[in-house]
PQR file of N, CA, C, O and H, with PARSE charges and radii, in Angstrom:
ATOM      1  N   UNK A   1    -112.906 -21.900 184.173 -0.4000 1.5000
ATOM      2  CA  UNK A   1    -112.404 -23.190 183.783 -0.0000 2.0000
ATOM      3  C   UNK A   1    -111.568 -23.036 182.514  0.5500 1.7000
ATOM      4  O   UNK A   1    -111.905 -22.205 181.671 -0.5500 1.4000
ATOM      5  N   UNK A   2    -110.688 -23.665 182.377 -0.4000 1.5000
ATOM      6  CA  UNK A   2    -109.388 -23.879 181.440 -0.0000 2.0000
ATOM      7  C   UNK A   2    -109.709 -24.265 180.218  0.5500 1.7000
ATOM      8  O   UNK A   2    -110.926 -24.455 180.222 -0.5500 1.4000
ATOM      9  H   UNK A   2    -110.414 -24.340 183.062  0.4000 1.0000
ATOM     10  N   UNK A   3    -109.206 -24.511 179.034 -0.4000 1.5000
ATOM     11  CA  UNK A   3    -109.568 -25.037 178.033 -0.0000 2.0000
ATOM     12  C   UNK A   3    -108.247 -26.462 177.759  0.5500 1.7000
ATOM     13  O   UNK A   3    -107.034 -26.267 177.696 -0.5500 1.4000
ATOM     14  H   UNK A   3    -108.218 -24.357 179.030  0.4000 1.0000
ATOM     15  N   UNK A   4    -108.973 -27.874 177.635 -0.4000 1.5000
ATOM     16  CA  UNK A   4    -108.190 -28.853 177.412 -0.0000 2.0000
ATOM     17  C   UNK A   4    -108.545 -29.222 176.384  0.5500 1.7000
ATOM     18  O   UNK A   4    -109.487 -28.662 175.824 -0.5500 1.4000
ATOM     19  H   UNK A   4    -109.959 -28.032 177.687  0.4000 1.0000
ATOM     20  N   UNK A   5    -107.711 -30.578 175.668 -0.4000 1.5000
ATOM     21  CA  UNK A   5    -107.499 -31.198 174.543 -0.0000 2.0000
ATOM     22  C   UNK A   5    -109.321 -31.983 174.677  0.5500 1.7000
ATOM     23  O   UNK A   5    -109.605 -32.651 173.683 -0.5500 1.4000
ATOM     24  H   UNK A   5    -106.945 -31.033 176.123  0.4000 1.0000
ATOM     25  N   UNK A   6    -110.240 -31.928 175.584 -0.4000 1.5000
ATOM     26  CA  UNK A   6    -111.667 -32.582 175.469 -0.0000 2.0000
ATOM     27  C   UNK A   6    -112.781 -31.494 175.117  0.5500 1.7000
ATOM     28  O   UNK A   6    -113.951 -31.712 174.805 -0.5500 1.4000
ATOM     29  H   UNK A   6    -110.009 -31.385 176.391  0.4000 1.0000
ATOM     30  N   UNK A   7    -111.915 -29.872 175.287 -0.4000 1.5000
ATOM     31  CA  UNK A   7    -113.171 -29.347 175.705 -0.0000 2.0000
ATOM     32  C   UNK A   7    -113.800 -29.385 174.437  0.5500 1.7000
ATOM     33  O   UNK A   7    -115.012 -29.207 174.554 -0.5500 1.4000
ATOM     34  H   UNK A   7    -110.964 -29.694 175.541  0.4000 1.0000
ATOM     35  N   UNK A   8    -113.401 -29.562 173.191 -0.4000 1.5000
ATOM     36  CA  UNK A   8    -114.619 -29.565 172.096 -0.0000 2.0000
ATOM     37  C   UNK A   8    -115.794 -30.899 172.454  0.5500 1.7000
ATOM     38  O   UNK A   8    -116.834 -31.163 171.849 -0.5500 1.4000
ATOM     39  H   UNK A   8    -112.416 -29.706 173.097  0.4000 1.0000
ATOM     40  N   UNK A   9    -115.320 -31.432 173.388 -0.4000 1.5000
ATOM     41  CA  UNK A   9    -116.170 -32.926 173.630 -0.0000 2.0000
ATOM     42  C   UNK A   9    -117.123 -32.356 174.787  0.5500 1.7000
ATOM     43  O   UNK A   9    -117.763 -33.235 175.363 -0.5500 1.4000
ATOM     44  H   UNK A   9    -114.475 -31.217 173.879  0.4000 1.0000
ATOM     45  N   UNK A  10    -117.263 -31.471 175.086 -0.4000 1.5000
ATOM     46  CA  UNK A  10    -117.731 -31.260 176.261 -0.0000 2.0000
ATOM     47  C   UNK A  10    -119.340 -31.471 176.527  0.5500 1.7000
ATOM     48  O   UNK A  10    -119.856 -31.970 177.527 -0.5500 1.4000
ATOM     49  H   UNK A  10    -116.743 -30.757 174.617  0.4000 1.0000
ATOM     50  N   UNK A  11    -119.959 -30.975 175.406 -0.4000 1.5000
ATOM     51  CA  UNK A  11    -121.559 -30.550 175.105 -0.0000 2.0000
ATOM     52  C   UNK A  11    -121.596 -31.852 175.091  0.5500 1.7000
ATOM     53  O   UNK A  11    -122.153 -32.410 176.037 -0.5500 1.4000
ATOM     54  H   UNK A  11    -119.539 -30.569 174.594  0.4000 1.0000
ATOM     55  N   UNK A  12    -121.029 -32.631 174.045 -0.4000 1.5000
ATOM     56  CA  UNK A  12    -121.767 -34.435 173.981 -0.0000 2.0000
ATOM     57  C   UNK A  12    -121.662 -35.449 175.511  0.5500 1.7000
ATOM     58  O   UNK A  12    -122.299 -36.497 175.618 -0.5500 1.4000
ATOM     59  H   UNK A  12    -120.577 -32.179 173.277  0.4000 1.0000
ATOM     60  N   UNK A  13    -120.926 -35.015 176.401 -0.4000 1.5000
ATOM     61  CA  UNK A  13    -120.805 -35.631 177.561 -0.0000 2.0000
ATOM     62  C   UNK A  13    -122.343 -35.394 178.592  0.5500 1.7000
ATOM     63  O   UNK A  13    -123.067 -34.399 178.559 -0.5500 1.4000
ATOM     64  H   UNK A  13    -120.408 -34.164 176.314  0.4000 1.0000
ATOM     65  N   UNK A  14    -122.521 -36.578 179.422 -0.4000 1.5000
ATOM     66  CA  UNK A  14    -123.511 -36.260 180.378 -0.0000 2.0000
ATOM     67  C   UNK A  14    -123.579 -37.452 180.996  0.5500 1.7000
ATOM     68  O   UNK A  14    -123.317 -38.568 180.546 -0.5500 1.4000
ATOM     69  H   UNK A  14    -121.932 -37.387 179.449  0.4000 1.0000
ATOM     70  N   UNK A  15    -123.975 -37.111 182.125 -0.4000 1.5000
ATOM     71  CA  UNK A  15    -124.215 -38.594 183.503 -0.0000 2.0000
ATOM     72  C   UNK A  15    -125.079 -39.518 182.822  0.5500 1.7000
ATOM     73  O   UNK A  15    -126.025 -39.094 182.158 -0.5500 1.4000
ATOM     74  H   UNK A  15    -124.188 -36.205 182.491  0.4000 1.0000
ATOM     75  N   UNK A  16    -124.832 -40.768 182.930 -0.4000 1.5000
ATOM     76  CA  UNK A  16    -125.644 -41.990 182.194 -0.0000 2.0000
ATOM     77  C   UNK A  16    -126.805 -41.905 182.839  0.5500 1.7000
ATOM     78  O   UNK A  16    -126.923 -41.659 184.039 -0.5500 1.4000
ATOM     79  H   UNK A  16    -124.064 -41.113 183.470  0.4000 1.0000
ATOM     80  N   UNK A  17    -127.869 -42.148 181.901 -0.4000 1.5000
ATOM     81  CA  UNK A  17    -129.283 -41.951 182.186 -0.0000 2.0000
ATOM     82  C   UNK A  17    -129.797 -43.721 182.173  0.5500 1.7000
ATOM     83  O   UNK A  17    -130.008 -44.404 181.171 -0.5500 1.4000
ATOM     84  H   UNK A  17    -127.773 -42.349 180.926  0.4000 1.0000
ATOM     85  N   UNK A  18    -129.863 -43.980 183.066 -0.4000 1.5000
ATOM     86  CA  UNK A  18    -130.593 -45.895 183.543 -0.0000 2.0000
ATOM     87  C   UNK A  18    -131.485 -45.987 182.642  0.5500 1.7000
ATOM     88  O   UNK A  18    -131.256 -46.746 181.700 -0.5500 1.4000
ATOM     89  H   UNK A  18    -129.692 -43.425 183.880  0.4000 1.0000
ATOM     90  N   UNK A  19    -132.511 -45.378 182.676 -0.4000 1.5000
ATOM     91  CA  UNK A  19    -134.130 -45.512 181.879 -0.0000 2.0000
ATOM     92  C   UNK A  19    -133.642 -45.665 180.592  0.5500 1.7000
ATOM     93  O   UNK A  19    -134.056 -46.580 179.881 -0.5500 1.4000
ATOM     94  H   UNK A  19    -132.698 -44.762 183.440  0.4000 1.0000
ATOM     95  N   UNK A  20    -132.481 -44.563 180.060 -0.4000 1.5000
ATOM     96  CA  UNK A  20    -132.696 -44.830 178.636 -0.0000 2.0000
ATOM     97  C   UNK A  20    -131.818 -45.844 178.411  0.5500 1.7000
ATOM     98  O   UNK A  20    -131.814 -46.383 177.304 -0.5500 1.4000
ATOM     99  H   UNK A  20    -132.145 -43.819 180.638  0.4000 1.0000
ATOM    100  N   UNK A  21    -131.187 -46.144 179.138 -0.4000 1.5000
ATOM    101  CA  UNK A  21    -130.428 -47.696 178.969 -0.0000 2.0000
ATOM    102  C   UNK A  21    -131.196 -49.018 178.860  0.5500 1.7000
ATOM    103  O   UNK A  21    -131.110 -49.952 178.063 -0.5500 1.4000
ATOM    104  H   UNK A  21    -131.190 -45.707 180.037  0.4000 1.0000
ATOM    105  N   UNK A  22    -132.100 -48.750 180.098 -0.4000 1.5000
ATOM    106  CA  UNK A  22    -133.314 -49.682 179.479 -0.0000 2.0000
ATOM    107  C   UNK A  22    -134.282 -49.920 178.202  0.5500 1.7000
ATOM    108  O   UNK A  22    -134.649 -50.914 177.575 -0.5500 1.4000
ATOM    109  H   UNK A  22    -132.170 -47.991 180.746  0.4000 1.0000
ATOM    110  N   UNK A  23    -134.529 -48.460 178.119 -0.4000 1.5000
ATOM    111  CA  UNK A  23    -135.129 -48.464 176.884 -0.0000 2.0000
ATOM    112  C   UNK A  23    -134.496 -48.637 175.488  0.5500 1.7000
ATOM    113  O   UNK A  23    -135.258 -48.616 174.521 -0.5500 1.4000
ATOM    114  H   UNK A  23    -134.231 -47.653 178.628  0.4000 1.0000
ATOM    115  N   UNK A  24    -133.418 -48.774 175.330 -0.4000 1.5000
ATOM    116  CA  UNK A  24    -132.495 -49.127 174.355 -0.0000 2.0000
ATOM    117  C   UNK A  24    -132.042 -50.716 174.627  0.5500 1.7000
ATOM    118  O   UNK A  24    -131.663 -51.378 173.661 -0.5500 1.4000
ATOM    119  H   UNK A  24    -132.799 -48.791 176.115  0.4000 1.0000
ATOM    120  N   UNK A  25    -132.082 -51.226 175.769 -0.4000 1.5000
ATOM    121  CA  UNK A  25    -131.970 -52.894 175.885 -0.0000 2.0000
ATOM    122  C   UNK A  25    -133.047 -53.156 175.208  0.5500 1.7000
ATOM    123  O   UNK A  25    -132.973 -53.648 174.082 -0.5500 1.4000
ATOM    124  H   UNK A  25    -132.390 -50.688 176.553  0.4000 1.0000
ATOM    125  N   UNK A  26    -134.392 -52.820 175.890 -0.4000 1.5000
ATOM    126  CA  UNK A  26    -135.588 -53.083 175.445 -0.0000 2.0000
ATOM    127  C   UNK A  26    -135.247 -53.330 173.802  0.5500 1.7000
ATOM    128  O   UNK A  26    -135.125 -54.392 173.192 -0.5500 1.4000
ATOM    129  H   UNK A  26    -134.451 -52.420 176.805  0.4000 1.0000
ATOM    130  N   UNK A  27    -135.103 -51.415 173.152 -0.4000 1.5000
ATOM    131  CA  UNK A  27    -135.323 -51.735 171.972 -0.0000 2.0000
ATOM    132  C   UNK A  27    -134.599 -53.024 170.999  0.5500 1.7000
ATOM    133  O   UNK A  27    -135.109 -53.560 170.015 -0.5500 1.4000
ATOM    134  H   UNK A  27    -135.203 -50.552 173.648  0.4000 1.0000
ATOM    135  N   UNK A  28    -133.494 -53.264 171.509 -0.4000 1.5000
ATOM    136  CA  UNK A  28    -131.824 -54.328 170.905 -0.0000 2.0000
ATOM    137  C   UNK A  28    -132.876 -55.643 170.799  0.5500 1.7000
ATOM    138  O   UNK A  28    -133.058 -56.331 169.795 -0.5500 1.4000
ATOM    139  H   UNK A  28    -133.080 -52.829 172.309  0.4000 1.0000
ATOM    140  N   UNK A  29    -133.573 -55.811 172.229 -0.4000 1.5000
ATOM    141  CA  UNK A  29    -134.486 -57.157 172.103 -0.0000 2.0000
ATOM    142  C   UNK A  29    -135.411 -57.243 171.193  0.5500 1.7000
ATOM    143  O   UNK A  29    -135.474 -58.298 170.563 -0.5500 1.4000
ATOM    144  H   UNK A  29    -133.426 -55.252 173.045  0.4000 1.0000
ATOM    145  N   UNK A  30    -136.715 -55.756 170.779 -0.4000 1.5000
ATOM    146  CA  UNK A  30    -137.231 -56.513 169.791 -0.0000 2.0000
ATOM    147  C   UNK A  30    -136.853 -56.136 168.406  0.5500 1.7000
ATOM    148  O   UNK A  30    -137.519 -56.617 167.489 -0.5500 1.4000
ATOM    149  H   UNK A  30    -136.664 -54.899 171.290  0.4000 1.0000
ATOM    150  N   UNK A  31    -135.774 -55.261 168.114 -0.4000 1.5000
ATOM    151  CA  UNK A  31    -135.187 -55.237 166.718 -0.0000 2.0000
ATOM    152  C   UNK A  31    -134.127 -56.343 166.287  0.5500 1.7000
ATOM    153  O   UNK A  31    -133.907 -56.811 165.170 -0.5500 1.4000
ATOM    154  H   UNK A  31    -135.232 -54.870 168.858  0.4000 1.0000
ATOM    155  N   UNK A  32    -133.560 -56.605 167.471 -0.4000 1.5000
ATOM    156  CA  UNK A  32    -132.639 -57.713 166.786 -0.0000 2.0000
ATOM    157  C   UNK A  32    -132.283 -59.129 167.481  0.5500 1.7000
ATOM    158  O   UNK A  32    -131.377 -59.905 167.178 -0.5500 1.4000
ATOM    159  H   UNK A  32    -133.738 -56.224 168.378  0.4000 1.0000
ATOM    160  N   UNK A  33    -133.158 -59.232 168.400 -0.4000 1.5000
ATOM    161  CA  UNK A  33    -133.007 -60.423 169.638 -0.0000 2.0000
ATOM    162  C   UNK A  33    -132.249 -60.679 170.214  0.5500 1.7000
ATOM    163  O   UNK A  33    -132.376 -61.764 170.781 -0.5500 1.4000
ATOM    164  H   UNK A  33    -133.894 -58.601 168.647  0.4000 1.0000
ATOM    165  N   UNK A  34    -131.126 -59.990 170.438 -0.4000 1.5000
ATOM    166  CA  UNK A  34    -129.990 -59.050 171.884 -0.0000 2.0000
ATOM    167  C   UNK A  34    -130.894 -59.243 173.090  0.5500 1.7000
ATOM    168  O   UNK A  34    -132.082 -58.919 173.078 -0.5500 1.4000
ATOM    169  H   UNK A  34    -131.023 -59.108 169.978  0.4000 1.0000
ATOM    170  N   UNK A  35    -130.190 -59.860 174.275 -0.4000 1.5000
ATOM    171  CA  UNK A  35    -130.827 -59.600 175.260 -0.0000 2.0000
ATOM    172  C   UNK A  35    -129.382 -58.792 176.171  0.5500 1.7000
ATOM    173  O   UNK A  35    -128.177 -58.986 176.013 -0.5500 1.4000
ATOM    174  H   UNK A  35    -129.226 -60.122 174.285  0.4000 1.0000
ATOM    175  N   UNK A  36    -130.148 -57.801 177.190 -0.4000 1.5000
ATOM    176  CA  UNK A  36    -129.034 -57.360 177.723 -0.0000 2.0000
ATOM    177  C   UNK A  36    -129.837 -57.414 179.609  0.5500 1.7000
ATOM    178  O   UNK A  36    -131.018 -57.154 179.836 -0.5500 1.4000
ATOM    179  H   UNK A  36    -131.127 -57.643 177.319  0.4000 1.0000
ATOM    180  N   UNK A  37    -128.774 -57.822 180.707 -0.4000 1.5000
ATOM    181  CA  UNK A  37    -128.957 -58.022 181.685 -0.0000 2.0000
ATOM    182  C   UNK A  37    -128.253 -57.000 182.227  0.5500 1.7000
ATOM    183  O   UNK A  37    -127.229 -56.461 181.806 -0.5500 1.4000
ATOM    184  H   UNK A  37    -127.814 -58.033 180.522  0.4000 1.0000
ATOM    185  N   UNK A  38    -128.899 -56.779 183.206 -0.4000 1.5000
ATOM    186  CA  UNK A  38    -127.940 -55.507 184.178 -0.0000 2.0000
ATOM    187  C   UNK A  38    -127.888 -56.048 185.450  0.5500 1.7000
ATOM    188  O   UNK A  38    -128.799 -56.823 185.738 -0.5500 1.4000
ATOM    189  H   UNK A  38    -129.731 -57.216 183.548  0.4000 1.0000
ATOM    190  N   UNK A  39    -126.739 -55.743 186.568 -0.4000 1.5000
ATOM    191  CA  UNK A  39    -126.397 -56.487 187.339 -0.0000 2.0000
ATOM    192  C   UNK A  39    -127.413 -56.391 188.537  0.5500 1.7000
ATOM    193  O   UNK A  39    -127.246 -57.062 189.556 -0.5500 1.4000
ATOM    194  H   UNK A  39    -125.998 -55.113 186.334  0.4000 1.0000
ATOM    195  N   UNK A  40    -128.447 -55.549 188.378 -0.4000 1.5000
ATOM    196  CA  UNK A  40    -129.723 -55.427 189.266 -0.0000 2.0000
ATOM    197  C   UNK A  40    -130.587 -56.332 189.144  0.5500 1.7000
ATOM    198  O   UNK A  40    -131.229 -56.865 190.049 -0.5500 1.4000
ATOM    199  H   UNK A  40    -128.582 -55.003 187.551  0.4000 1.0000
ATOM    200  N   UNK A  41    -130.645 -56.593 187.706 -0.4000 1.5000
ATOM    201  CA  UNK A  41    -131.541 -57.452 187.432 -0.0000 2.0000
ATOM    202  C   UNK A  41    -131.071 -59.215 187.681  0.5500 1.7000
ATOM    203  O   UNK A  41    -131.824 -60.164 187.899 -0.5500 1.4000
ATOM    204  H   UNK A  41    -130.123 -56.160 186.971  0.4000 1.0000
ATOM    205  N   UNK A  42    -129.876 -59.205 187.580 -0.4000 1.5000
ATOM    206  CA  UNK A  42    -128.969 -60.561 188.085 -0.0000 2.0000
ATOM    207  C   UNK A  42    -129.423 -60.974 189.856  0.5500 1.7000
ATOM    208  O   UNK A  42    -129.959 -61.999 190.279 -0.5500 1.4000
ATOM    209  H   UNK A  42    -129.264 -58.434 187.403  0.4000 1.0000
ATOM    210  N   UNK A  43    -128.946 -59.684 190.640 -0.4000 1.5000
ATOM    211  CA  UNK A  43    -129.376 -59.640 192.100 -0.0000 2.0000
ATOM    212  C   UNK A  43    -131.087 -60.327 191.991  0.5500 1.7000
ATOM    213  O   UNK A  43    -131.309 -61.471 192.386 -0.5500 1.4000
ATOM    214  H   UNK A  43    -128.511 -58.852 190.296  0.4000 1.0000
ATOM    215  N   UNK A  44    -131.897 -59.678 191.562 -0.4000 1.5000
ATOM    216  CA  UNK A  44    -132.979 -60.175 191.686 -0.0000 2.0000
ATOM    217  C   UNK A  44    -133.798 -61.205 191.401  0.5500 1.7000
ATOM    218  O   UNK A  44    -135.005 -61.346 191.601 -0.5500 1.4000
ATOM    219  H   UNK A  44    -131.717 -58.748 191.241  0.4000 1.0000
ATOM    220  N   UNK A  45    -132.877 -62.005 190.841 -0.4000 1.5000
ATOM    221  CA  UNK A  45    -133.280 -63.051 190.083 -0.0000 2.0000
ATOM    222  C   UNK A  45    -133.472 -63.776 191.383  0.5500 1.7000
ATOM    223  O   UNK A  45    -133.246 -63.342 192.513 -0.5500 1.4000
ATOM    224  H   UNK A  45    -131.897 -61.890 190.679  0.4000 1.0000
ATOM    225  N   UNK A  46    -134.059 -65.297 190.930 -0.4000 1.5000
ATOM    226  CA  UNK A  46    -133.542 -66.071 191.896 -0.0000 2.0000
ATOM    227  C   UNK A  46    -132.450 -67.111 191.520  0.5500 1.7000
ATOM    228  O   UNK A  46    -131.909 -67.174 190.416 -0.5500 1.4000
ATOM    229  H   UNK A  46    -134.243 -65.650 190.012  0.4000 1.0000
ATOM    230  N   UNK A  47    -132.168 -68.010 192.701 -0.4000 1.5000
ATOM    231  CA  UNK A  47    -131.152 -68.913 192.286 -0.0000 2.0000
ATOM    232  C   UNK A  47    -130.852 -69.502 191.144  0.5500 1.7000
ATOM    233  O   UNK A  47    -129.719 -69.686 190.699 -0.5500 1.4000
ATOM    234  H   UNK A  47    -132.608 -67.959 193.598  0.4000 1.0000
ATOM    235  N   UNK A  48    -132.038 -69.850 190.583 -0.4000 1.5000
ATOM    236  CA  UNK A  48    -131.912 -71.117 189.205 -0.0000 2.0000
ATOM    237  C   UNK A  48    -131.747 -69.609 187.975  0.5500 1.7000
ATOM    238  O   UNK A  48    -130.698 -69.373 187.376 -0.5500 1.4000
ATOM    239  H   UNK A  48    -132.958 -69.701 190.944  0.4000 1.0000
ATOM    240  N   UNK A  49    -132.435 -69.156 187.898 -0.4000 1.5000
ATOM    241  CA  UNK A  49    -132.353 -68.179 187.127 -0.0000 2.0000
ATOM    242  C   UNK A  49    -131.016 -67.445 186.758  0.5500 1.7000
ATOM    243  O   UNK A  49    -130.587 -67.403 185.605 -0.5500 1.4000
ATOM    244  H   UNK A  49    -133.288 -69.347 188.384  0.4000 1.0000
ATOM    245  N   UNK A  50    -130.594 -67.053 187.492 -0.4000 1.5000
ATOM    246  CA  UNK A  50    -129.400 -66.840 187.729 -0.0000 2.0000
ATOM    247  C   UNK A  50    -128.404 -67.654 187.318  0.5500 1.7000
ATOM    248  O   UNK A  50    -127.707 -67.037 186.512 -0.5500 1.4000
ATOM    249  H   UNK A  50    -130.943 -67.087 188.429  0.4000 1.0000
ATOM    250  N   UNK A  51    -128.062 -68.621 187.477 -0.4000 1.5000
ATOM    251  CA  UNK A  51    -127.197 -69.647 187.213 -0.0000 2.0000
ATOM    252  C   UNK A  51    -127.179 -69.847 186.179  0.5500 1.7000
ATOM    253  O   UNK A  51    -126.099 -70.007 185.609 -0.5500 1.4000
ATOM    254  H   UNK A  51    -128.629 -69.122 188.131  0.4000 1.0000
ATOM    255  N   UNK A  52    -128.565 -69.931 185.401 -0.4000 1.5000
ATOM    256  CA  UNK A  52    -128.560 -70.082 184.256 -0.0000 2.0000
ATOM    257  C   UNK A  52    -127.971 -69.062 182.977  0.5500 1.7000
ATOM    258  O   UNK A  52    -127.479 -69.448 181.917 -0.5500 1.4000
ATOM    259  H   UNK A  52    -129.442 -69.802 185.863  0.4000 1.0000
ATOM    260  N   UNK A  53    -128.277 -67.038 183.624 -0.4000 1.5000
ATOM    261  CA  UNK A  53    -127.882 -66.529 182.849 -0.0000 2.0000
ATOM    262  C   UNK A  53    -125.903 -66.498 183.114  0.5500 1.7000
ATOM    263  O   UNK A  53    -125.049 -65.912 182.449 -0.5500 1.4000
ATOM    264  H   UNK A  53    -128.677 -66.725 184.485  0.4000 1.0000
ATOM    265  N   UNK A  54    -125.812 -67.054 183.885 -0.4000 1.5000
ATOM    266  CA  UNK A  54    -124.489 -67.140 184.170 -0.0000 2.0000
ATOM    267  C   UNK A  54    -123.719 -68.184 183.775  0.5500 1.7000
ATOM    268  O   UNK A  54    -122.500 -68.015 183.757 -0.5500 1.4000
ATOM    269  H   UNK A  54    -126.506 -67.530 184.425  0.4000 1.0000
ATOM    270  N   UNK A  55    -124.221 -69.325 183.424 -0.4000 1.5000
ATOM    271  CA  UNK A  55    -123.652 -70.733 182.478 -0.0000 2.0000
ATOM    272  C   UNK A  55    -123.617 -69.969 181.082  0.5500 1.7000
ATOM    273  O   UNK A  55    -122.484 -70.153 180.638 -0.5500 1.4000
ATOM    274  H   UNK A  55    -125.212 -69.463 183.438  0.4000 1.0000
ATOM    275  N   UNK A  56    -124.170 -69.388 180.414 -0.4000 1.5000
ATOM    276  CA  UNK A  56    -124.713 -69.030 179.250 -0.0000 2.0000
ATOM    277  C   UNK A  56    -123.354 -68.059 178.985  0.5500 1.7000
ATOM    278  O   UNK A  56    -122.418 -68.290 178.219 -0.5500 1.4000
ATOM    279  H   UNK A  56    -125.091 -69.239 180.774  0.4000 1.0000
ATOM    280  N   UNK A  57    -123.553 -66.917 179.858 -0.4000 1.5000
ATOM    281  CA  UNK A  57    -122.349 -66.038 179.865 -0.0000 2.0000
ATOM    282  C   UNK A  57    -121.031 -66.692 180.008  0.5500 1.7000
ATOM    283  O   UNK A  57    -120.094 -66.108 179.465 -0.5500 1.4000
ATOM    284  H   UNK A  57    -124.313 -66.730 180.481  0.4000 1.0000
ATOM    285  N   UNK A  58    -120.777 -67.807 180.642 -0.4000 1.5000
ATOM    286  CA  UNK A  58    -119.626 -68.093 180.904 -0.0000 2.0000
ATOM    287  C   UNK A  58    -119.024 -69.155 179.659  0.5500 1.7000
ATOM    288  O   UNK A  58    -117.874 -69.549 179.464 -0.5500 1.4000
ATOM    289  H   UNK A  58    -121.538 -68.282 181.084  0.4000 1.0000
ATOM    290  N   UNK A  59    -119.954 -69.362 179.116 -0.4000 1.5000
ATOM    291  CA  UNK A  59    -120.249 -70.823 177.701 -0.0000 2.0000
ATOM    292  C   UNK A  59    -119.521 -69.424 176.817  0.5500 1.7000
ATOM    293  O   UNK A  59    -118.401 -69.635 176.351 -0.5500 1.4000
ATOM    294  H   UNK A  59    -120.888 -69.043 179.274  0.4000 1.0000
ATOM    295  N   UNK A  60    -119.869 -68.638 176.689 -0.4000 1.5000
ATOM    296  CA  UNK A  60    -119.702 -67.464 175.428 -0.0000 2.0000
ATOM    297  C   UNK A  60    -118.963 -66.460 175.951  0.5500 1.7000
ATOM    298  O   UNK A  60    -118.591 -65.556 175.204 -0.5500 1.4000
ATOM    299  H   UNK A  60    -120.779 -68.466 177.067  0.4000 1.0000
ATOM    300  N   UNK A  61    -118.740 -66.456 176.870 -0.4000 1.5000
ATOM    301  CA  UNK A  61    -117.519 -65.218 177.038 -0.0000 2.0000
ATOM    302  C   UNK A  61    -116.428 -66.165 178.275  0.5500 1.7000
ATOM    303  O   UNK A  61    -115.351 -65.716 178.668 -0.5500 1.4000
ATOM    304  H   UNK A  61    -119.043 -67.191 177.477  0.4000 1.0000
ATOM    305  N   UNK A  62    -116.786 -66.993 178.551 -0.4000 1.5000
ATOM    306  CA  UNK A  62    -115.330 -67.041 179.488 -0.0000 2.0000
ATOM    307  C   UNK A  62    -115.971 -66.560 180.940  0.5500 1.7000
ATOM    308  O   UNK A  62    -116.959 -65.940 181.335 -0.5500 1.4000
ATOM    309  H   UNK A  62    -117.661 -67.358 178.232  0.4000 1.0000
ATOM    310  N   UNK A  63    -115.023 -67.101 181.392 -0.4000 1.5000
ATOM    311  CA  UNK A  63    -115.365 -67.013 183.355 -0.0000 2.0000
ATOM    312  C   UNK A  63    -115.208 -65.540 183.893  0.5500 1.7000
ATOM    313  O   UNK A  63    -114.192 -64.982 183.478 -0.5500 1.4000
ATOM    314  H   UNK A  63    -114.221 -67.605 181.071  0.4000 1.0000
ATOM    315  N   UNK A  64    -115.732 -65.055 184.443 -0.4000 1.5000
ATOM    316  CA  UNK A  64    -115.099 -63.833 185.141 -0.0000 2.0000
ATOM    317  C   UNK A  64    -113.847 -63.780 185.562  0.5500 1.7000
ATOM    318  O   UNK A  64    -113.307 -64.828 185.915 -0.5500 1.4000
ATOM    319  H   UNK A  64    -116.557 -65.508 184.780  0.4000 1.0000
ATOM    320  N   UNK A  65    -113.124 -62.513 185.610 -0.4000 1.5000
ATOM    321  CA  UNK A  65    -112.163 -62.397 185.793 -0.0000 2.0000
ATOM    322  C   UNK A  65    -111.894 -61.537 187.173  0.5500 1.7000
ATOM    323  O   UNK A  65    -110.743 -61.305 187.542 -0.5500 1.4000
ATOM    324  H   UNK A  65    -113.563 -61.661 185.323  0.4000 1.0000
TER
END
């Protein structure tokens, strides 16, 4: 393999790990009261639930695009 303008970036790169994404939402919630939703957790919701985190999102960020 070649050497490009990233390869000093190379070692810090790696496939996103889910769990620790969770566990870092987790932590955002009880250090600073951040809540973070992932679109799995949207699917599973039910109807009202849903709607709701989606009025909320759309009140503060704007409609999907």
């Amino acid at each position: 393999m070649g050497r490009t303008s990233l390869t000093p970036f190379a070692a810090s790169m790696a496939d996103p790990d889910p769990q620790a994404a969770r566990r870092f939402a987790a932590q955002l919630w009880q250090e600073r009261g951040a809540i973070v939703i992932f679109p799995d957790q949207l699917k599973a919701m039910d109807g009202l639930e849903r709607q709701l985190f989606e009025a909320v999102a759309t009140k503060n960020y704007g409609g999907k695009r």
